[in-house]
N, C-alpha and C positions, 0 to 999 in steps of 0.2 A: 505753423508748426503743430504737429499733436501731441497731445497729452493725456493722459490718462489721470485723474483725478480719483485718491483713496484715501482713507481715511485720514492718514495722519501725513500723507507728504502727495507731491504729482510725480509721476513718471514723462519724461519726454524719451520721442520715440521718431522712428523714421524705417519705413518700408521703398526699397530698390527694388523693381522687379515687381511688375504687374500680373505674370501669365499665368492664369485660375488653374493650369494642366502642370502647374511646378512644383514641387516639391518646397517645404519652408524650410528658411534656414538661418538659424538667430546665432548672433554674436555678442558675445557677454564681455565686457571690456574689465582690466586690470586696474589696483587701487590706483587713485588719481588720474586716471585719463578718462576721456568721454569716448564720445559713438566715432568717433574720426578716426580714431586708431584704428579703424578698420576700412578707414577708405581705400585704399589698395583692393581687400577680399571685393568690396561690395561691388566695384566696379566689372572684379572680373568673375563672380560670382553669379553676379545678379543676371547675365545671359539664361543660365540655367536653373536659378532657384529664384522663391520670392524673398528677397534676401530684411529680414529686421534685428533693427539696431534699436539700443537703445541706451539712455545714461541712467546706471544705477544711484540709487538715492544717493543725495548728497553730491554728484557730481555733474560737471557739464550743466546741462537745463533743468534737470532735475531738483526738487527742492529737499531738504534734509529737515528728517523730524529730530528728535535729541536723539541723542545717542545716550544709553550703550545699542548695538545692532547684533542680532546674533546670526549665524548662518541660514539658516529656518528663515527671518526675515527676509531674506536677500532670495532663497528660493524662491517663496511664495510670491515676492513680487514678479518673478517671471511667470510664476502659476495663473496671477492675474492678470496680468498681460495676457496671456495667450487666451484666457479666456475674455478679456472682451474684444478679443479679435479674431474670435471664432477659430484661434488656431485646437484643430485636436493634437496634432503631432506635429515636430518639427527637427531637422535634425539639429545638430548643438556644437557650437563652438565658444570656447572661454578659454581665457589665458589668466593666468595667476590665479588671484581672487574671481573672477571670471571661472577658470578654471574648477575651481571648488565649489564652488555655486554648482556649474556644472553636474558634479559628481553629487552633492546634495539630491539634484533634481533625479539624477540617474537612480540612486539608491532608495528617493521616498515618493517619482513621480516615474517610473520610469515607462508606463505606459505612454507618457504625454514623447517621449523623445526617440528618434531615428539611430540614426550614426553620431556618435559622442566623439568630437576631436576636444582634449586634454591639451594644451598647451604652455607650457615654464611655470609649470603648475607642481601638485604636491599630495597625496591626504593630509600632511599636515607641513604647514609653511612657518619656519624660524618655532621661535621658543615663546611663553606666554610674558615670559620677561623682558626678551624682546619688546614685542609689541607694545609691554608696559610703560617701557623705557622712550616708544618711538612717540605715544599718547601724552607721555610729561614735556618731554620736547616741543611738539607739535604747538601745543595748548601753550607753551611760556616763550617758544622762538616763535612761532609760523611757519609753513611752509616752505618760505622762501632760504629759509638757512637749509634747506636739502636738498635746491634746485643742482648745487654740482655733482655731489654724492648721488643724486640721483641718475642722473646722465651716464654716468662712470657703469652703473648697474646696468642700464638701459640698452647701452648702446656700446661696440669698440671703438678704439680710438678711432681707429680707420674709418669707419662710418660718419664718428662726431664730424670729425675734419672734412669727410667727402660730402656729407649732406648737413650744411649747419643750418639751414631755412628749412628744413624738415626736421630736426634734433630741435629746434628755436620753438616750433609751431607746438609740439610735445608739450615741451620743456614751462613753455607759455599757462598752456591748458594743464600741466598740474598745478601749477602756482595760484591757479586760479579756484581752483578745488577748494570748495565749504569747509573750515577745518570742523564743526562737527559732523559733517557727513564723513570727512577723509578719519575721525576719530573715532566715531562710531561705528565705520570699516576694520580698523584696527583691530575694535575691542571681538569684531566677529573672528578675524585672524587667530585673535587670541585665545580663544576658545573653540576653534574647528578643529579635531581631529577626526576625519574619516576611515582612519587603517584598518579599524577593526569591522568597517560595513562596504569598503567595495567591491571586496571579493562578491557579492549579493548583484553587480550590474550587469544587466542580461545582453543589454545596447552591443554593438560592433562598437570597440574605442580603437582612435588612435592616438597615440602620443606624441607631439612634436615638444623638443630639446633644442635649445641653443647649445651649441657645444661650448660655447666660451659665457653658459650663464653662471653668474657666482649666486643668484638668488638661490632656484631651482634647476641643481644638479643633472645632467641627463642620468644621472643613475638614478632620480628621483623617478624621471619621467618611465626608464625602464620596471623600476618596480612597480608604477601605474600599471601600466602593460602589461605586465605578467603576474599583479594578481585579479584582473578580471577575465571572467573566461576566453573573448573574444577581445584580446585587446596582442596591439603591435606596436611597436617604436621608430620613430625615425628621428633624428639628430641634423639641424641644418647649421649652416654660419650664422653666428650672429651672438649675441647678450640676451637679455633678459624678452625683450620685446624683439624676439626673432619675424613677428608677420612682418614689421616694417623693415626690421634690415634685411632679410630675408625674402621679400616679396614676392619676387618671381617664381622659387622655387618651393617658398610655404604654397602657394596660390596653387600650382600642379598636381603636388602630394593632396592638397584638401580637396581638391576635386577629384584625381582617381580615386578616394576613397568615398566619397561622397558617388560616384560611378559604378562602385565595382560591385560585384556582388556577393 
C-alpha cells in the first residue's frame, strides 16, 4: 500500500486509473470514514480519470499526530500529496469536511484545481460549541457511543434496512477512527468558517445536496452555489452520505459535469 511520509504523521493513499492522457481526479472523504466511501465513484470514475483517494490524517491507514488540526493543515496535506505525485492540477471532489478542505484548497490553491464538486458540505459546518461539545464526548465515551446517532445522519431508514452490509462496513470504519485524529478534525470544524472567502473561487463548482440531509442543509449547498461565480446545485436522495445512497445517480451528475464544458 502507499504512503506518503511527512513530518509529523504518514498519509495512505490509492490511485484507480492508470491512463497518462486522463484527467486527475481526487476524492476527499468526510469526518470518520476512510478512502472506501468512495468506492462506488472510483470504480465508475476511474474509466475516465486517474482517479486518487486517499485517508485524511488520523483516519483509515493514516496515522494522527496530536491534535488540535486546523483547516490549513488538512489543505496543505492534499498540497503535498499532489505534489509528490507530480500532480499539477486535479479536478476535486469532497463531502463534508472533505468538502471544506475542498473549498480551502479552491480559495488558497486554486490554481492547483479543475472542476470543484462540493458535496453535504458547508463554508461553515454546526456551531464551535458544537464541536466543543462533540470533542468532550469523544475523549470521555469513545466513538462507539455515536455509532447509532451516527447512522441516523448518514443514512434513511430505507437505506439502513435495504443495505445493512453496507451501512455495517461504514458504520464498522468510523468506530474504528483514531479518536485523536477524529478530535483533532473536530477541533478544524470548529474553527472553519469560509463565508466570507468563497465568493474569491474562480473553479466551475458544483454542489450536490441530500435532500433529506439534517447535517448540511440543501439550502446550505445552494448558497455554495451561488456565492461562487461558476457554481450550480443539484439535490439527489439520500442523508448525509448521499455518494453511497445515492450512487448511481451522484456517479452521472459527477461525470456530466466533470464532461461538460
Amino acid at each position: 500500500m502507499p504512503y506518503l511520509d511527512l513530518a509529523s504523521h504518514r498519509l495512505h493513499y490509492r490511485i484507480d486509473g492508470d491512463a497518462a492522457d486522463r484527467p486527475w481526479l481526487l476524492f476527499c472523504n468526510s469526518l470518520g470514514t476512510d478512502l472506501t466511501m468512495w468506492d462506488g465513484q472510483a470504480s465508475a470514475l476511474s474509466r475516465s480519470c486517474r482517479v486518487l483517494r486517499y485517508d485524511r490524517r488520523g483516519h483509515g491507514l493514516s496515522s494522527a499526530p496530536l491534535a488540535p488540526y486546523a483547516l490549513a493543515d488538512l489543505g496543505n496535506d492534499v498540497l503535498a500529496l499532489l505534489d509528490a505525485l507530480a500532480i499539477e492540477r486535479t479536478h476535486f471532489c469532497g463531502l463534508s469536511l472533505g468538502g471544506l478542505t475542498g473549498q480551502w484548497l479552491a480559495v488558497h490553491a486554486g490554481n492547483r484545481l479543475g472542476k470543484v464538486v462540493l458535496c453535504a458540505t458547508a463554508a461553515r459546518i454546526g456551531t464551535p460549541e458544537s464541536w466543543n461539545a462533540r470533542i468532550e464526548a469523544v475523549r470521555r465515551d469513545g466513538l462507539g457511543s455515536f455509532v447509532a446517532a451516527t447512522a441516523e445522519r448518514w443514512f434513511t431508514p430505507a437505506f439502513i434496512a435495504g443495505n445493512p452490509d453496507a451501512v455495517g462496513n461504514v458504520l464498522d470504519r468510523f468506530e474504528m477512527t483514531v479518536p485523536e485524529g477524529y478530535v483533532g478534525c473536530c477541533n478544524a470544524l470548529a474553527n472553519a468558517d469560509l463565508r466570507g472567502e468563497i465568493a474569491g473561487i474562480a473553479s466551475p463548482v458544483l454542489a450536490i445536496s441530500g435532500e433529506d440531509d439534517p447535517v448540511c442543509l440543501p439550502s446550505d449547498l445552494e448558497a455554495l452555489a451561488a456565492a461562487v461565480e461558476r457554481g450550480r446545485h443539484v439535490s439527489l436522495i439520500g442523508r448525509h452520505l448521499v455518494n453511497i445512497e445515492a450512487s448511481s445517480p451522484f456517479n452521472a451528475v459527477l461525470s456530466d459535469f466533470l464532461e461538460s464544458r
